[in-house]
C-alpha positions in Angstrom: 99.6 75.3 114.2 103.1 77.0 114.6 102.4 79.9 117.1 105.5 81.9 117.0 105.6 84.4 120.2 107.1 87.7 119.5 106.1 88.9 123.2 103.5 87.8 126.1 100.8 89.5 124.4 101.7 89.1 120.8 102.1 86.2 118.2 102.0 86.0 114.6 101.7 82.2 112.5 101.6 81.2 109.0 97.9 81.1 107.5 95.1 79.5 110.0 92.0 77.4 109.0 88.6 77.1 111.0 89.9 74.1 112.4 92.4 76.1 114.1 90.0 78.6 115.9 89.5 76.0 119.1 93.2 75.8 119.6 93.8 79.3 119.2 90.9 80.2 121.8 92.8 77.6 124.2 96.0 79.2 123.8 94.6 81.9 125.5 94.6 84.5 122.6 91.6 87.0 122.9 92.0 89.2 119.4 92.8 87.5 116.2 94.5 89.7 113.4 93.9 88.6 109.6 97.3 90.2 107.7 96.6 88.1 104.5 94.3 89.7 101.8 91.6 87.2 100.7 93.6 87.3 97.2 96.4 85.2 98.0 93.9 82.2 99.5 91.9 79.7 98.5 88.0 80.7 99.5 87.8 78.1 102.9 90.2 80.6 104.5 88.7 83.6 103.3 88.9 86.3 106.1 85.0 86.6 106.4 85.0 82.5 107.1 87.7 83.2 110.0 85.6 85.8 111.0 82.8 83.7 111.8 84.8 81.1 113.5 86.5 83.2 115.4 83.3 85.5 116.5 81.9 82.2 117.2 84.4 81.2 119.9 84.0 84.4 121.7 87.1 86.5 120.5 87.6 89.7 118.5 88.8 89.4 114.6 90.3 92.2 112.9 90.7 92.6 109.0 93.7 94.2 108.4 95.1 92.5 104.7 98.2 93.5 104.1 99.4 93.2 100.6 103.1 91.5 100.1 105.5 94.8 99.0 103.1 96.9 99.4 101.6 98.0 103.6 100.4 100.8 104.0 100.9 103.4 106.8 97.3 102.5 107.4 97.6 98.8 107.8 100.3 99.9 110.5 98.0 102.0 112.3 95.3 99.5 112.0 97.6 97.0 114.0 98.8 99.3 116.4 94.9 100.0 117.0 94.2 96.5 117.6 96.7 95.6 119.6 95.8 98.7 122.3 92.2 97.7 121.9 92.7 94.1 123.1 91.4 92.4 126.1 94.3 90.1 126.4 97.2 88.3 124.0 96.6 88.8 119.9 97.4 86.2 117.6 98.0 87.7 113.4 98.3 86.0 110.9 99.5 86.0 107.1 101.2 83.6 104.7 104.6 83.3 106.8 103.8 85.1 109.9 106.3 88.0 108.1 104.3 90.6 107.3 102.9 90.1 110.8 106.0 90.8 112.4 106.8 93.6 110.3 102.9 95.7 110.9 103.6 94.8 114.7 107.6 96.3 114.8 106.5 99.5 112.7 103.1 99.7 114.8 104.9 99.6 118.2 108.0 101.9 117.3 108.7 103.9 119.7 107.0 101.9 122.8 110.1 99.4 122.5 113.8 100.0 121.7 114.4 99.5 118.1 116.9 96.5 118.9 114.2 94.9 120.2 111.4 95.5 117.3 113.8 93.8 115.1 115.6 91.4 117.5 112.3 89.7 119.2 111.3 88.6 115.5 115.0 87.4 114.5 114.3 84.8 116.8 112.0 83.2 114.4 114.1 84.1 111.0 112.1 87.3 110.3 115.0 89.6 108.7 113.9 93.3 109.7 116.7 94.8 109.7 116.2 96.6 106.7 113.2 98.4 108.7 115.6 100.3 111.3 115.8 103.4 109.5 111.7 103.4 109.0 111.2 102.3 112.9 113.2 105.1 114.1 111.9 107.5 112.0 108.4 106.4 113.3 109.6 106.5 116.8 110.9 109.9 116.6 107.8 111.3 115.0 105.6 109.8 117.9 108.0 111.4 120.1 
């Protein structure tokens, strides 16, 4: 597994199996975030497989697929949601950990300087830069 850790309380990876779940729950992560649409992956990692094997070890899943090119003001909010809701550190995942970073730096504009939205990715070679303009304009509408 290659847990990248963006903050404390939130990390993103590339795609996880149901071999994975055990050391996921011993890292400590309590809500598990499924950024990869079931499209894009063979049927062992399906999102309603993860779902049971992550149920199973006693922490929260959340589908929130995100296609490459293509998220959706919804996907954001559905991240941002998550991420409130949960009882400890979240763990999301998609095919790089990318489109991860990008739903959490859009979903949190505004709690967190924009230098930092972008910069605590960087750190792991996520480029999102090109976001600035879109995470200020977030942060200024949530005022």
């Amino acid at each position: 597994m290659d847990i990248r850790h963006i903050t404390d309380s939130y990390a993103v990876s590339p795609q996880i199996a149901p071999e994975d779940v055990a050391q996921i729950r011993a890292a400590g992560f309590a809500t598990v975030i499924c950024n990869r649409p079931d499209a894009e992956i063979p049927a062992e990692v399906h999102a309603a497989v993860l779902r049971a094997a992550v149920e199973a070890a006693g922490m929260t899943f959340i589908d929130n697929p995100v296609t490459g090119g293509a998220m959706t003001m919804d996907n954001v909010r559905s991240q941002g949601e998550a991420i409130a809701a949960a009882r400890g550190p979240v763990l999301a995942y998609c095919a790089s950990g990318n489109r991860s970073s990008i739903c959490w730096a859009l979903s949190q504009a505004g709690t967190r300087p924009t230098d930092e939205l972008i910069g605590l990715p960087a750190r792991f070679g996520y480029q999102l830069e090109g976001l600035r303009e879109s995470i200020d304009s977030l942060a200024a509408a949530r005022g």
